[in-house]
LUMDRENKOL-899811 format. One record per residue (C-alpha): residue number from 0; residue in three letters; y, z, x. Coordinates in nm, 4 decimals. Last residue first. Example, Ala and Ser with C-alpha at 12.3 -4.5 7.8 and 13.67 -1.06 7.14 Angstrom:
BEGIN
- pos; code; north; up; east
- 1; SER; -0.1060; 0.7140; 1.3670
- 0; ALA; -0.4500; 0.7800; 1.2300
// end
This chain:
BEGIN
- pos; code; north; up; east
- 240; UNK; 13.0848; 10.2015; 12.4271
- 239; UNK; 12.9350; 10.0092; 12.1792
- 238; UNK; 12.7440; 10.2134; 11.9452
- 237; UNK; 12.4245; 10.1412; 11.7634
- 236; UNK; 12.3352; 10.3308; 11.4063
- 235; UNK; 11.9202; 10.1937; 11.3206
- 234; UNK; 11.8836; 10.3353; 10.9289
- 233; UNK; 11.5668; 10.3427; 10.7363
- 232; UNK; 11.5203; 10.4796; 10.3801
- 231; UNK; 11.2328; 10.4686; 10.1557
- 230; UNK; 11.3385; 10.4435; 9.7809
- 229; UNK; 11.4064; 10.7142; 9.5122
- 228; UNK; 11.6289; 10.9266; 9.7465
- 227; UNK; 11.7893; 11.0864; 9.4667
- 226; UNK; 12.1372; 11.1326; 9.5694
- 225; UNK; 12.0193; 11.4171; 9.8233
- 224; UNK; 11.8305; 11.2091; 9.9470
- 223; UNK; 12.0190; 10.9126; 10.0298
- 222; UNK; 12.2882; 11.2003; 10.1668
- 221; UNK; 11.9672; 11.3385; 10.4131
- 220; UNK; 11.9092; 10.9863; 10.5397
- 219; UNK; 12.2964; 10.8782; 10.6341
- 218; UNK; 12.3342; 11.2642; 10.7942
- 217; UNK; 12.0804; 11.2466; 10.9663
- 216; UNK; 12.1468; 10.8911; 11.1117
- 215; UNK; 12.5353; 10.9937; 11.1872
- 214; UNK; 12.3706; 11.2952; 11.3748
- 213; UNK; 12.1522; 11.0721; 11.5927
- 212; UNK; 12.4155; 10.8070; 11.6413
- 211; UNK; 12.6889; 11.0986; 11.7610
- 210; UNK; 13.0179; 11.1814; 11.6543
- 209; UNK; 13.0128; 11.2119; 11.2586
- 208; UNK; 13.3449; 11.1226; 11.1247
- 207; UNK; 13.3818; 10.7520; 11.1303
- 206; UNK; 13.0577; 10.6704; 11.0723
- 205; UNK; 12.9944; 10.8972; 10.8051
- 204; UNK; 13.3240; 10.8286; 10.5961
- 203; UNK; 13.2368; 10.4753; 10.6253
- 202; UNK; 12.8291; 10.5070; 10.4760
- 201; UNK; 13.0309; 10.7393; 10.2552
- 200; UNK; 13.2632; 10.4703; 10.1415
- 199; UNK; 12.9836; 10.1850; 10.1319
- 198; UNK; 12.8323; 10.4254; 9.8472
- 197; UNK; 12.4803; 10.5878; 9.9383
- 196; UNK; 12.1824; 10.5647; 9.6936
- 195; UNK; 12.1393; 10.1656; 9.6617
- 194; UNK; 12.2624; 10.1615; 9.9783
- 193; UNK; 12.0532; 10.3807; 10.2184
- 192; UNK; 11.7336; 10.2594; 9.9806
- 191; UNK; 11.8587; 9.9214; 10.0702
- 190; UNK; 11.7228; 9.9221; 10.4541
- 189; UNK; 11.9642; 10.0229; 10.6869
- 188; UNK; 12.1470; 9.8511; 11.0235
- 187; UNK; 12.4665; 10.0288; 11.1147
- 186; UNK; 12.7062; 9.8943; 11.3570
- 185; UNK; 12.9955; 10.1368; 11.4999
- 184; UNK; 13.2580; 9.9666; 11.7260
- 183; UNK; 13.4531; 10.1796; 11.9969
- 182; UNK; 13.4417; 9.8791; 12.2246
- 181; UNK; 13.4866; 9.5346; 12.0441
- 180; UNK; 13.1724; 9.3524; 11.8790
- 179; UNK; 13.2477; 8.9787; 11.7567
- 178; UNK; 12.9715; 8.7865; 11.5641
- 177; UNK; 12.7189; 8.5430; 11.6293
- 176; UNK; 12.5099; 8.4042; 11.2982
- 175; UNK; 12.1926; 8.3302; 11.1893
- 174; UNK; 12.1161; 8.3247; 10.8285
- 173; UNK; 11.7098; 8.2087; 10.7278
- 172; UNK; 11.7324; 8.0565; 10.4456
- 171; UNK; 11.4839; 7.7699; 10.2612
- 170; UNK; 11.1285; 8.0279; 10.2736
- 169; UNK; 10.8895; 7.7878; 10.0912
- 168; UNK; 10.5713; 7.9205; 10.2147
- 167; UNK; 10.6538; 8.2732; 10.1409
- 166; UNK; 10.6110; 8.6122; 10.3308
- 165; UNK; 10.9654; 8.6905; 10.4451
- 164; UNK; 11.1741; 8.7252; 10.1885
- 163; UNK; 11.4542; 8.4885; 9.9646
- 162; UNK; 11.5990; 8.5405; 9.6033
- 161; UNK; 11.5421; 8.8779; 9.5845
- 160; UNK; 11.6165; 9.0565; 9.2169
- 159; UNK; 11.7047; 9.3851; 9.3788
- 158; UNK; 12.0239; 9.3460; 9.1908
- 157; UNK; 11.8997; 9.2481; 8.8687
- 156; UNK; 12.0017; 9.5235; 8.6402
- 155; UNK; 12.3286; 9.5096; 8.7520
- 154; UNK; 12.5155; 9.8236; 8.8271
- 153; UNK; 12.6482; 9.8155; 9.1931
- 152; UNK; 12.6700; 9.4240; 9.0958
- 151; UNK; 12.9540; 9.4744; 8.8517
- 150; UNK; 13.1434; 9.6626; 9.0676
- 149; UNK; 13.1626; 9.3761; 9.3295
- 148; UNK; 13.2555; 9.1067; 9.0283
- 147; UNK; 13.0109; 8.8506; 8.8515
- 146; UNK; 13.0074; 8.5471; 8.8033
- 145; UNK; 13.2682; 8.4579; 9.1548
- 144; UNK; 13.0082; 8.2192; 9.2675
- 143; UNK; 12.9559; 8.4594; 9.5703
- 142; UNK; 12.9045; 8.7459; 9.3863
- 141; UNK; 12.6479; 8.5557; 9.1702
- 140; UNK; 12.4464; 8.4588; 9.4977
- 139; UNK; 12.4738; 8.8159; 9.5776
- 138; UNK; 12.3240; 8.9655; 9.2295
- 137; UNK; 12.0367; 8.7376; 9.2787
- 136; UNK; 11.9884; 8.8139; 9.5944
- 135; UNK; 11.9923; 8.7805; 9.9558
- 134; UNK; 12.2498; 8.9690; 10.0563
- 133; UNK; 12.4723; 8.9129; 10.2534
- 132; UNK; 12.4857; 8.9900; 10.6295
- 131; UNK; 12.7966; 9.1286; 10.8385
- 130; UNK; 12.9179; 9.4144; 10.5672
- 129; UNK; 13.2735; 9.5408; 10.6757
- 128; UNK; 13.3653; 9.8502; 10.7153
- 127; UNK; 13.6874; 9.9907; 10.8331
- 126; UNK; 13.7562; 10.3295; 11.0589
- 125; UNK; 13.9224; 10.1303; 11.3447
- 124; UNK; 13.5757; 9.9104; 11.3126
- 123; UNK; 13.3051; 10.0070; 11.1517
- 122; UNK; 13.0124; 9.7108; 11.1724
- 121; UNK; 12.7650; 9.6638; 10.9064
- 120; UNK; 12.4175; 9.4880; 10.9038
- 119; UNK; 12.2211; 9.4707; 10.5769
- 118; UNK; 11.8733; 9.5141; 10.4387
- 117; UNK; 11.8723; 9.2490; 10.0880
- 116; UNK; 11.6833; 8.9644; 10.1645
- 115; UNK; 11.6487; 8.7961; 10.5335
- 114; UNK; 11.8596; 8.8431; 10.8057
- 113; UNK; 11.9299; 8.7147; 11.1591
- 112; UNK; 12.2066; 8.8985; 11.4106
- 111; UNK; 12.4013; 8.7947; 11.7454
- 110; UNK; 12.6013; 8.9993; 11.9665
- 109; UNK; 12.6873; 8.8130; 12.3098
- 108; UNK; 12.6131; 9.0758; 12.5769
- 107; UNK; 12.4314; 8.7705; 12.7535
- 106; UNK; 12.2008; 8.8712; 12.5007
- 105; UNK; 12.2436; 9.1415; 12.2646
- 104; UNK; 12.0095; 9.1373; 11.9208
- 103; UNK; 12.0115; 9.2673; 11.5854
- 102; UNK; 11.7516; 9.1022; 11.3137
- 101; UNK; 11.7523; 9.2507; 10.9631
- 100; UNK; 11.4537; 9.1909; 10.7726
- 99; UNK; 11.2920; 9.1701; 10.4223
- 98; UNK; 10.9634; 9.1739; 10.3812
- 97; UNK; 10.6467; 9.0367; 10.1294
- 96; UNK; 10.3363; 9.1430; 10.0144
- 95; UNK; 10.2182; 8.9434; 9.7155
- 94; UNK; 9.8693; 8.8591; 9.8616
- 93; UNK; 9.7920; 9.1680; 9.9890
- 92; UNK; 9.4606; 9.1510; 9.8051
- 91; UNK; 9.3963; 8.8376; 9.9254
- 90; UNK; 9.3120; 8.9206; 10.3170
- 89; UNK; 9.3040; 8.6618; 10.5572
- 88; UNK; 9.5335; 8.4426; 10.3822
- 87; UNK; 9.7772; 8.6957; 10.3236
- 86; UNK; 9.7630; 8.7782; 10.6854
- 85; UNK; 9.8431; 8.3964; 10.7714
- 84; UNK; 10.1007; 8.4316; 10.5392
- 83; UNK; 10.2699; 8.7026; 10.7003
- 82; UNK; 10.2220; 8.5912; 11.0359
- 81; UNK; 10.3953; 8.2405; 10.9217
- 80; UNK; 10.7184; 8.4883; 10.7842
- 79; UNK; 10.6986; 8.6210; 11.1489
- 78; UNK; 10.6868; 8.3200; 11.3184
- 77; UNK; 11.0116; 8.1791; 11.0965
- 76; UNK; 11.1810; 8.5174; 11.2070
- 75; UNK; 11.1256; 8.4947; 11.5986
- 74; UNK; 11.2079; 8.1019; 11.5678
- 73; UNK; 11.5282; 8.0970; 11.3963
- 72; UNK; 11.6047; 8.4301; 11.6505
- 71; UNK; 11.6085; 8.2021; 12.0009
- 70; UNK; 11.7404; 7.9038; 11.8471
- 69; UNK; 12.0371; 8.1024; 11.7502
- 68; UNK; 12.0526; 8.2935; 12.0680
- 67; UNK; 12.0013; 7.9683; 12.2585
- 66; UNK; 11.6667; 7.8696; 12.4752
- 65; UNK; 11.6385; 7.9157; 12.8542
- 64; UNK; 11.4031; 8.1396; 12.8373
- 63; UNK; 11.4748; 8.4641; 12.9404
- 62; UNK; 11.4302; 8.6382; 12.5933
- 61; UNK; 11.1465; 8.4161; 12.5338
- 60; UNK; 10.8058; 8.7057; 12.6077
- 59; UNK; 11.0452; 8.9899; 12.4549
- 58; UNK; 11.2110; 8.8479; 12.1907
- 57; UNK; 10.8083; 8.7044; 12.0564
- 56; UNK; 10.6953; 9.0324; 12.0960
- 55; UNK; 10.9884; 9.2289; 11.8840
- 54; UNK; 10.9749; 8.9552; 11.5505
- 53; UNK; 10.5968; 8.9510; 11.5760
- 52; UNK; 10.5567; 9.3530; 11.6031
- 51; UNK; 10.8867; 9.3948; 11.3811
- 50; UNK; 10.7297; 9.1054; 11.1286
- 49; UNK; 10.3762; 9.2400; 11.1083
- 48; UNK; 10.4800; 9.5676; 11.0340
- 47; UNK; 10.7281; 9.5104; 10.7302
- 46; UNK; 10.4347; 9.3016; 10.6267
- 45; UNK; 10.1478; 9.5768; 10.6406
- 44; UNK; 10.3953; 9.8587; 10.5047
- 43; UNK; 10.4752; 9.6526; 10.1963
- 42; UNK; 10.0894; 9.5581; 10.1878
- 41; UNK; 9.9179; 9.8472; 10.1356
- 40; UNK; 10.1854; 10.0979; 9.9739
- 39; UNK; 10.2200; 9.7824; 9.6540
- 38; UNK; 10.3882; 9.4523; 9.7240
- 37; UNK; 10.7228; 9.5072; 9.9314
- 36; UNK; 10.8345; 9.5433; 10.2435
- 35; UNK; 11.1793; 9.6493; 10.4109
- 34; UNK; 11.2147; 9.5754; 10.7757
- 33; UNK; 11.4734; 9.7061; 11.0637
- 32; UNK; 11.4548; 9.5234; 11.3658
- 31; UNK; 11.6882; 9.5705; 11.7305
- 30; UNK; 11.7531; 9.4065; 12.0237
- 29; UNK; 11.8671; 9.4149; 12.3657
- 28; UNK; 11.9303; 9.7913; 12.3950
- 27; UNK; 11.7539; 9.8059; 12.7466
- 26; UNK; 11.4500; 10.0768; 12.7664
- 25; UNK; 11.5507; 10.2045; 12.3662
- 24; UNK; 11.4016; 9.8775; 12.2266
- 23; UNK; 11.5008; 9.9600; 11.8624
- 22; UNK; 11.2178; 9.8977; 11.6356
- 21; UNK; 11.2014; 9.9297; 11.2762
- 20; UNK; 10.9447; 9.9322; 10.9514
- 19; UNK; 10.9848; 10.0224; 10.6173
- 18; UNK; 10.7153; 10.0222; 10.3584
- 17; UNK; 10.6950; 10.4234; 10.3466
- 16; UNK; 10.3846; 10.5946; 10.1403
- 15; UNK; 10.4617; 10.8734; 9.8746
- 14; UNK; 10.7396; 10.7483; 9.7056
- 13; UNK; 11.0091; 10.9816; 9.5336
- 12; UNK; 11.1929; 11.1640; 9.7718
- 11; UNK; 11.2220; 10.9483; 10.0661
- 10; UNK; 10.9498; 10.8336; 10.2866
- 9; UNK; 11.2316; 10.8467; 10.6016
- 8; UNK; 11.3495; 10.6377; 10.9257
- 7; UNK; 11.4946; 10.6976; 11.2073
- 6; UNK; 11.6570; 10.4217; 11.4530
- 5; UNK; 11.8859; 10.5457; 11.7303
- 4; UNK; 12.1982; 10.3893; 11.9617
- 3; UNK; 12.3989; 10.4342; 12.2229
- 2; UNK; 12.5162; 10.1273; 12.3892
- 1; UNK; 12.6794; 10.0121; 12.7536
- 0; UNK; 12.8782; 9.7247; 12.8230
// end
């Protein structure tokens, strides 16, 4: 099956330095990372970096090994979060630096996705959403022990509480998971400064309406912005064909 796809990414309105990272390998559409870091300009954008290069080499040197999808990704991420470290090691300062990431891939044209934190994976399908990954959270372990509601956590206070990241020694969750993509499907990959800014509605409204993945990008970014844009935003839209 063929894909269209695009990743862009943006500084936002308020910060002056961008912690996101992404690839999309445009050659073959086989995979694609979007990273959010964290720990002051220096080392957000250091381990959002380290874990798309580490994350994207490691795909590409095993991708025809005879290994499982699942396998395959548990190992891309858990060398990444052991990159991290080691560069925390090497250099104290960045010692609190930390990522999230979102891990797309196609193999076999079997769609399969890793995540860590709170960047998400959606799919549109016949013009409904649905969020793959959850997040990683505070707020989303609460969600999912029915303590709190879904408008509740727009609003909480500790919503970008993180309860895992890449970057720590005692990293426990790493979800892996294959999931079902149909023709005609949309599937967005963002960083949270698309959502904390942009509602799931008019993350819908611009899938569904906007016919390209460049212009459904644009406009993604520009309505963060326009609603404040007080984080950096990334956004990867892929489209099955």
């Amino acid at each position: 099956m063929k894909r269209h796809f695009i990743g862009l990414t943006d500084t936002g309105v308020v910060r002056t330095a961008n912690q996101d990272s992404f690839f999309v390998d445009e050659e073959l559409g086989r995979f694609f990372i979007v990273a959010d870091g964290m720990g002051g300009h220096a080392g957000g954008q250091e381990a959002s970096k380290i874990a798309t290069e580490v994350i994207r080499n490691y795909l590409e040197q095993h991708w025809e090994l005879p290994l499982s999808s699942e396998v395959l990704l548990k190992e891309a991420v858990e060398k990444a979060n052991l990159g991290i470290i080691e560069d925390q090691q090497n250099h104290p300062e960045r010692r609190d630096m930390g990522t999230t990431v979102v891990v797309l891939i196609f193999r076999d044209e079997k769609p399969w996705c890793a995540h860590v934190g709170d960047s998400r994976l959606y799919r549109l399908r016949s013009s409904n959403l649905e969020q793959i990954t959850g997040d990683h959270t505070w707020v989303g372990m609460a969600l999912k022990k029915g303590e709190i509601d879904a408008e509740q956590a727009k609003f909480h206070p500790w919503r970008h509480v993180l309860s895992q990241c890449l970057g720590r020694e005692d990293l426990q969750q790493i979800d892996i998971q294959e999931f079902d993509v149909q023709s005609g499907d949309r599937l967005l990959i963002c960083s949270d400064g698309l959502t904390e800014e942009v509602s799931d509605t008019q993350i819908q409204d611009a899938l569904i309406n906007l016919n390209s993945c460049d212009a459904t990008a644009r406009e993604l970014i520009d309505t963060a912005k326009i609603a404040g844009g007080s984080d950096n935003i990334t956004v990867v839209v892929v489209e099955q064909e």
